[in-house]
C-alpha positions, 0 to 999 in steps of 0.5 A: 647128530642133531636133524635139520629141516631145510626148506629152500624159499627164493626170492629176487629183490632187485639189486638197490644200494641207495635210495633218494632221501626225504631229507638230510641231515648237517650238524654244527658244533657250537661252543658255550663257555664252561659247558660240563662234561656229561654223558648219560644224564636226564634233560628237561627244558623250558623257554629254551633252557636245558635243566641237566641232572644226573650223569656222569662227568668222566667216560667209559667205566674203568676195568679196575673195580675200585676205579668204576663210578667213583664219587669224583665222577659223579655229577652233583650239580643242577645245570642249566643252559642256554644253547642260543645266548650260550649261557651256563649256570649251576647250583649244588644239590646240598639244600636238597634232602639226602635222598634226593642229592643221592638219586639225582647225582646217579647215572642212567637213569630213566625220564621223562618231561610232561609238560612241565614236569620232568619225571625221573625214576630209578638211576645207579650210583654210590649211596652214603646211607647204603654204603654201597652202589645201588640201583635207586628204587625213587621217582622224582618229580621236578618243575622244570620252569621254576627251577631252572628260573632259581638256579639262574636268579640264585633262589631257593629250589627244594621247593620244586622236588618231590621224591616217592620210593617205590621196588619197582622203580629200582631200574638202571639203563632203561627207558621211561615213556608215555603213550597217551596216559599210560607211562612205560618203564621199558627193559632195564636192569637193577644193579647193586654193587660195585661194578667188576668185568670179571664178573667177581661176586662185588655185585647183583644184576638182575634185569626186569624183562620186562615193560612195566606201566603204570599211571602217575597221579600228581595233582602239583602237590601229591604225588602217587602211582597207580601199577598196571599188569606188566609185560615179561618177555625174558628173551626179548626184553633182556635189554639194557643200555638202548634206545627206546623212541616214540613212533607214530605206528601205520595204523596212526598210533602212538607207540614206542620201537625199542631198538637194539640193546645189550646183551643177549642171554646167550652172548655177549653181544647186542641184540638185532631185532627191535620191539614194537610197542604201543596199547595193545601190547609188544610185538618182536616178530618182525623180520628187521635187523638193524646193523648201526647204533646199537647203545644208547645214543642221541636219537631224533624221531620224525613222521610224516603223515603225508606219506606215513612214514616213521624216520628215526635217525641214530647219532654214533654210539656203539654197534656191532657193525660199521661201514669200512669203504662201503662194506658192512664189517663185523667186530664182536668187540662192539666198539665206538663208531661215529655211524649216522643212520635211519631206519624208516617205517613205510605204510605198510610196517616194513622197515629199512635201514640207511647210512646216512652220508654225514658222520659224527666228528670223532667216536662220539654219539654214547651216552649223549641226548638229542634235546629238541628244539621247542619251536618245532612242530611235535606230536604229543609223543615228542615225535617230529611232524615232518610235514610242518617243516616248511623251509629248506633247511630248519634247526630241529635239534641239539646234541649234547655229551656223550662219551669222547673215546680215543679209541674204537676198542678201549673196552678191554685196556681201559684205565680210565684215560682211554675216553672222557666226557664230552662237553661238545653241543652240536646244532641239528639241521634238517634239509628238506627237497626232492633233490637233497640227494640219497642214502646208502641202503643197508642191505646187511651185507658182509662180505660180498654175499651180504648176508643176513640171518634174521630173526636172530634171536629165534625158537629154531626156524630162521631165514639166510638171505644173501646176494648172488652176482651170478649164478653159482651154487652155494654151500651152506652149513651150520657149525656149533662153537666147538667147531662141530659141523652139525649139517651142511647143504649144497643148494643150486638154482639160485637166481641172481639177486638175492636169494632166501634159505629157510632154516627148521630146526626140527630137533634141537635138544639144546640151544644156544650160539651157532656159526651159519656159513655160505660158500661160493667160489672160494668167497666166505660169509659167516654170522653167528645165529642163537637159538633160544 
């Protein structure tokens, strides 16, 4: 049997469920004629027009292989909107080259807009000159103005596109950023073939794990790369599917958080813990979990330097946890929830996570982008200065697309007709006052325990925190999948609060998923923990 250490650290934290907000947020749906379906897509914009490239144009892939990414929900379009004189315009891609029709009606790919150029890199779909589904290994640069001024007049806009190859670009549900001039290709994975969820040999995936950088060197004309070393990291940057947003870190920095991300190596969930990244490098450490958003989502990054705080707020999506009558519940099935949230940096680095008490209509939220709204104030990373916000209620944002899903589970039935792609545009407000009111803390809490397991992942050493509304003693044991009781302890003199159990795995000669349990007077909590 394999020996465990325990070592009993407790702590009282004070019994807190909200907190006063520093601001909240409304959201309005609008409607503009003929507006697509879209879901995960690459934006630019300019003079307050939206270029849209790429996406696809029906929802959640299909379980029958032959149905998956079909060339009929392909995106094969340039779309330009106007969300204040609701407007569209669209323009085919077939005066572009066969590469560049190809690479822009993929999917999930990864971008970025400097100034006026939009960079786009990689991005999975069907290929004609392959004959097959792959991952594409192109970067592409587009002049956002121009172009969308040429599809609105009906002009010529082959003109406006430049495409370079490059293998390390062949990169599918990642994230492209720039910290000062350093551009960031974070997580990600290459997949080619035809998609199949019984996992038959129809395909290859492999993921980066890694955060490659690298310099762009385009002077309008030329266009090249410059490659930098990367980081691999194959535990904690085993991520796909995500959201990676620019922060502004407590030392004023600038720098990136990648928060969540499917899957983990060892099951078949997403990932709690986030990554912290800025010049100096990446650290996964922190003791954060975070229980709402995790799949790619429509995010909005906010600072204030007043206060130096970093507030990132997450728009629905899909998440492991969601909120059922004020409990936080758990559903390894990941579905679609309609959670809005905040998570919040404070001086000092800690951070929190808050469920806002506004919704997202439906089970919207995945595969949707927030575009900003270009007279707001920013900083260089496009992270919103809160401090420059001087009215009661102001207009920060847009939501748009996403996947419309009938259903919180329809992963496992569906066919196709379960969900679609939204054509939905909601205004984003900020609402701003001492007295707008609070947010809901989330103590990750399941069950009346509100348990916590962090880090998770981890080497063999973590912590359970968990709550006591009086003083009784606990049992706490951890079991293997098989069911196997691999150690069980009785602990005493807990303090009412919140309690914290350091767990060392002194002799763990193999890792993997475990069950870590807590029992008090016939009440329950249970939270898988891997060990890597």
């Amino acid at each position: 049997m394999k020996q465990l250490l325990f070592i009993v650290l407790i702590s009282f934290f004070g019994e807190v469920s909200a907190q006063e907000t520093p601001f909240q947020i409304y959201i309005e749906p609008i409607d503009i004629p003929e507006v697509t379906g879209i879901q995960v897509y690459a934006f630019g914009q300019a003079d307050g027009k939206w270029l849209i490239i790429g996406g696809r144009i029906d929802g959640l892939h299909p379980r029958q292989p032959n149905s998956a990414f079909d060339v009929a929900g392909k995106n094969i379009q340039i779309i330009v909107i106007d969300p204040v004189n609701k407007q569209r315009w669209t323009a085919t891609l077939t005066s572009l080259s066969v590469n560049l029709q190809e690479q822009l009606s993929s999917t999930n790919m990864q971008f970025h807009q400097y100034e006026n150029m939009l960079y786009f890199l990689g991005g999975y779909g069907y290929s004609n000159t392959a004959g097959d589904h792959i991952t594409f290994n192109k970067l592409t640069a587009i002049k956002v103005a121009e172009t969308i001024d040429a599809v609105i007049n009906n002009k010529p806009f082959s003109g406006f596109f430049r495409q370079i190859s490059d293998s390390q670009f062949a990169v599918t549900g990642g994230h492209l950023k720039k910290v000062y001039d350093t551009w960031y290709l974070v997580g990600g994975n290459k997949f080619d073939g035809r998609y199949n969820p019984a996992n038959n040999p129809t395909f290859t995936q492999i993921y980066t794990d890694q955060i490659r950088k690298f310099k762009i060197n385009d002077d309008g004309t030329a266009l090249t790369v410059t490659h930098l070393p990367s980081i691999t990291d194959t535990d904690n940057l085993h991520r796909r599917d995500y959201n990676v947003v620019p922060q502004i870190m407590p030392n004023g920095e600038q720098g990136l958080t990648a928060f969540s991300g499917v899957f983990q190596k060892d099951a078949n969930l997403p990932f709690l813990n986030c990554v912290n990244i800025d010049s100096s490098g990446y650290d996964a450490t922190n003791p954060f979990s975070q229980y709402y958003n995790h799949y790619h989502c429509a995010v909005l990054p906010l600072y204030s330097e007043l206060n130096n705080e970093m507030h990132t707020v997450f728009f629905g999506g899909i998440s492991q946890y969601y909120d059922d009558g004020g409990e936080l519940t758990m559903d390894n099935d990941v579905p679609f929830v309609n959670t809005i949230a905040r998570v919040t940096r404070d001086v000092n680095g800690n951070m929190t996570e808050f469920k806002l008490p506004v919704e997202m209509p439906g089970l919207l939220g995945a595969g949707s982008e927030f575009i900003p709204n270009e007279e707001s104030e920013f900083y260089e990373n496009e992270v919103l200065k809160l401090d420059e916000l001087d009215k009661d209620t102001t207009l920060v944002g847009y939501i748009y697309g996403g996947i419309n899903s009938t259903a919180p589970n329809i992963f496992f039935i569906n066919d196709g007709t379960q969900s679609s792609a939204s054509n939905q545009v909601f205004k984003v407000f900020l609402i701003k006052g001492s007295t707008v009111g609070t947010d809901e803390i989330n103590l990750q809490s399941i069950g009346d325990f509100r348990m916590q397991v962090y880090p998770n992942p981890n080497e063999g050493e973590f912590i359970v925190r968990f709550n006591m509304a009086k003083r009784n003693d606990v049992q706490i044991s951890i079991y293997n999948l098989s069911g196997q009781m691999i150690n069980s302890e009785k602990l005493s003199d807990l303090v009412v609060g919140t309690n914290e159990y350091k767990i060392k795995l002194t002799d763990l000669k193999v890792g993997g998923t475990f069950m870590v349990t807590i029992q008090s007077e016939g009440k329950k909590a249970t939270q898988k923990v891997i060990i890597n």
